[in-house]
N, C-alpha and C positions, 0 to 999 in steps of 0.2 A: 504494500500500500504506500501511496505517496501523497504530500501533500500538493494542491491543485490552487495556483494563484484566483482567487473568487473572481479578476478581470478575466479571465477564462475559464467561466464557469459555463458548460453544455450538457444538458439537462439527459441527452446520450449516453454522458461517460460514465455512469453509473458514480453520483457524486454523492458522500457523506459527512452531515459534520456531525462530529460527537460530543458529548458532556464529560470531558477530562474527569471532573471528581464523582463521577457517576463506576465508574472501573472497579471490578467486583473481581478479584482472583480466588481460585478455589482449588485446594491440592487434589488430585485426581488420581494419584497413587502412581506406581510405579508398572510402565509398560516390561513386556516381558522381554526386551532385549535391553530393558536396564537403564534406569537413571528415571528420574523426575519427571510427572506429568499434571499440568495445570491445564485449567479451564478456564476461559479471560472473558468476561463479555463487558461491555459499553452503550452505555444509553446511545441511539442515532434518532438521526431524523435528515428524511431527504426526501426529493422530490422523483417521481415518476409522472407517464405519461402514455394515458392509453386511451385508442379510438380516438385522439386529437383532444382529450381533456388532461388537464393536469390534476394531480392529488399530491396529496403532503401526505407522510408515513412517520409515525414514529414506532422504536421500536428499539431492538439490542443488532450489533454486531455480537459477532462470537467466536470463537476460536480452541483448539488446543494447542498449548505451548510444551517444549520440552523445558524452558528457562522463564522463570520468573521474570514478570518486565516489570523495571523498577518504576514507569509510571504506563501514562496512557501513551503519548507518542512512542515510547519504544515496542508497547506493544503492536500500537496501529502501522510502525515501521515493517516487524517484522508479518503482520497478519496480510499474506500474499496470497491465499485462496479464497477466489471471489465467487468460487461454483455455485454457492450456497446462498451469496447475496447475504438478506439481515432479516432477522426474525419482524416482522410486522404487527406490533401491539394497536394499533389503530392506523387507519387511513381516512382520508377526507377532500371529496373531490368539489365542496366550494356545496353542495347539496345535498350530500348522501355520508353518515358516517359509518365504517365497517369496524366493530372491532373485539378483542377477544378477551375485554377488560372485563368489571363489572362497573355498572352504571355513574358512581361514583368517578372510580379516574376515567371511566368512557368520557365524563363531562368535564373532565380538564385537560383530558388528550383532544379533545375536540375545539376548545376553546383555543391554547396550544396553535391546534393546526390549522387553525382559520386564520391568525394571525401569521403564520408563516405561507400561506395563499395569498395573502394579500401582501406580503414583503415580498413576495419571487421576485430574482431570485436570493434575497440577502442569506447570509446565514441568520442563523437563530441567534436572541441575544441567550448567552449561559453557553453558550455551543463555541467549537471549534471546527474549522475546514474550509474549504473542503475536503475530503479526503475521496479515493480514488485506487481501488485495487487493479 
């Protein structure tokens, strides 16, 4: 993953900014060819675009590491598989909201994403990026 200058921000490159002090590490034991294995995930939120509408997602990146990252950028440095894309705790396409919350944070993922529909493309304010696998 890299970071992506916001003046070259294309809605295409699968762009994410994340919440630095949002970074949740978890020891995941040890694989069987030996040594350390963690589980890294990160608040995100980024923009998609389908059938010519836009939506705002928020949601986690996620990853396993063989190395502890001592913060967020080292992890976002090292998390290079994008197969997976970012877990999607709500979406919001300006009409319709999708999400897998309950009602409670549905209604401030929502509020959240409205505000970030009508800033595209700024990042989030509390957010970092863009970032870009």
């Amino acid at each position: 993953m890299h970071r992506v200058d916001p003046k070259d921000f294309k809605l295409s490159r699968r762009l994410y900014a994340v919440r630095p002090d949002s970074l949740l590490i978890a020891f995941a034991g040890n694989p069987a060819a030996g040594g350390d294995l963690y589980r890294i995930e990160i608040e995100a939120a980024w923009f998609r675009r389908k059938s010519g509408e836009t939506a705002t997602c928020i949601g986690t990146l996620w990853d396993f590491q063989t190395e502890r990252p001592a913060d967020a950028e080292v992890f976002l440095l090292k998390h290079d598989d994008g197969r997976h894309g970012a877990f999607c705790r709500s979406r919001f396409n300006g009409h319709n909201l999708w999400t897998v919350e309950d009602l409670e944070q549905a209604d401030d993922d929502r509020r959240f994403l409205e505000g970030m529909l009508r800033d595209y493309p700024e990042i989030p304010m509390g957010f970092d990026g863009w970032w870009s696998f």
